[in-house]
N, C-alpha and C positions, 0 to 999 in steps of 0.2 A: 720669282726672279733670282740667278744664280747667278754668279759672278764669275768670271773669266778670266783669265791671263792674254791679254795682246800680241800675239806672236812678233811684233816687229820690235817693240820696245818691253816690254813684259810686266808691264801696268796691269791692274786690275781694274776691270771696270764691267758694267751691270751686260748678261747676253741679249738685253734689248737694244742697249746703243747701239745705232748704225754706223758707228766708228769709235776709235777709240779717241778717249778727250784727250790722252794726251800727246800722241804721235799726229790722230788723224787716220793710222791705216784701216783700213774697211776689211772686212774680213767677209770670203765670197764662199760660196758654194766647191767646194774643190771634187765633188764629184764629177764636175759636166766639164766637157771636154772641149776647148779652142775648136779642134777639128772638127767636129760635131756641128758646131756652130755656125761655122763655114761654110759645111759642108750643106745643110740644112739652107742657109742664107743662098747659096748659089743656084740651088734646085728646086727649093719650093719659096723662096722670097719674098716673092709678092703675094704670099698666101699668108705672112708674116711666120710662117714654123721656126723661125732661128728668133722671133721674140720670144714666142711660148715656150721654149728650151732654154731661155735667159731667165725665165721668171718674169715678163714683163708681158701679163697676160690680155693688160688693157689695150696697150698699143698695137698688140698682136690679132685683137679682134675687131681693132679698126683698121688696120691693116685687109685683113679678111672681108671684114664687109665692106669695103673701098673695093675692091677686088674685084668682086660681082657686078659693079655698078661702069657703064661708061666711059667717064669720067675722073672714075676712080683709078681707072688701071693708069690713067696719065699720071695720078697723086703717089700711086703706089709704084709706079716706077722711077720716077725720081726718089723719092723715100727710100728707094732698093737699095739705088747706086749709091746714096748717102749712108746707107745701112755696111755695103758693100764696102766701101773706102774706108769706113772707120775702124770694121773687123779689120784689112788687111794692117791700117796703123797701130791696131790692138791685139795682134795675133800672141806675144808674148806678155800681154799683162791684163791676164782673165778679170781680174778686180774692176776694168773700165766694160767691160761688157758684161759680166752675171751682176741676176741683183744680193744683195745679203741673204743668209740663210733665214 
């Protein structure tokens, strides 16, 4: 366990915290890209590929296997557009769509 410096407020605290105790800011993945995410969510969506590119590997393969099923494409299409709306509300603030590193 190492310790880290907060880029918002410049506290230290341990690189397992999923946020920092004393600001609160989360600190994301800064390699993967808004656009990516986007772009991934509008063309393969319902297949869930812009969860697995978040990091959010669980949801992404229920997504997936909802997909194949009947039923599911009605789950997963609502899910989309919910998925959809939230990227466009979060296009500038990566931290509400990637998970921690």
């Amino acid at each position: 366990m190492a310790m880290i410096y907060c880029r918002e407020c410049g506290a230290r605290h341990s690189d397992k915290a999923k946020a920092c105790p004393k600001c609160g800011y989360v600190e994301y993945d800064l390699t993967k890209s808004t656009v990516i995410y986007f772009l991934l969510l509008w063309f393969f969506g319902l297949f869930g590929a812009h969860r697995f590119y978040a990091g959010k590997t669980g949801s992404g393969l229920a997504m997936l296997i909802l997909t194949c099923t009947i039923y599911g494409i009605l789950i997963t299409s609502v899910w989309w557009l919910i998925d959809l709306i939230y990227a466009v509300c979060n296009l500038g603030k990566p931290e509400n769509i990637f998970v921690k590193k």
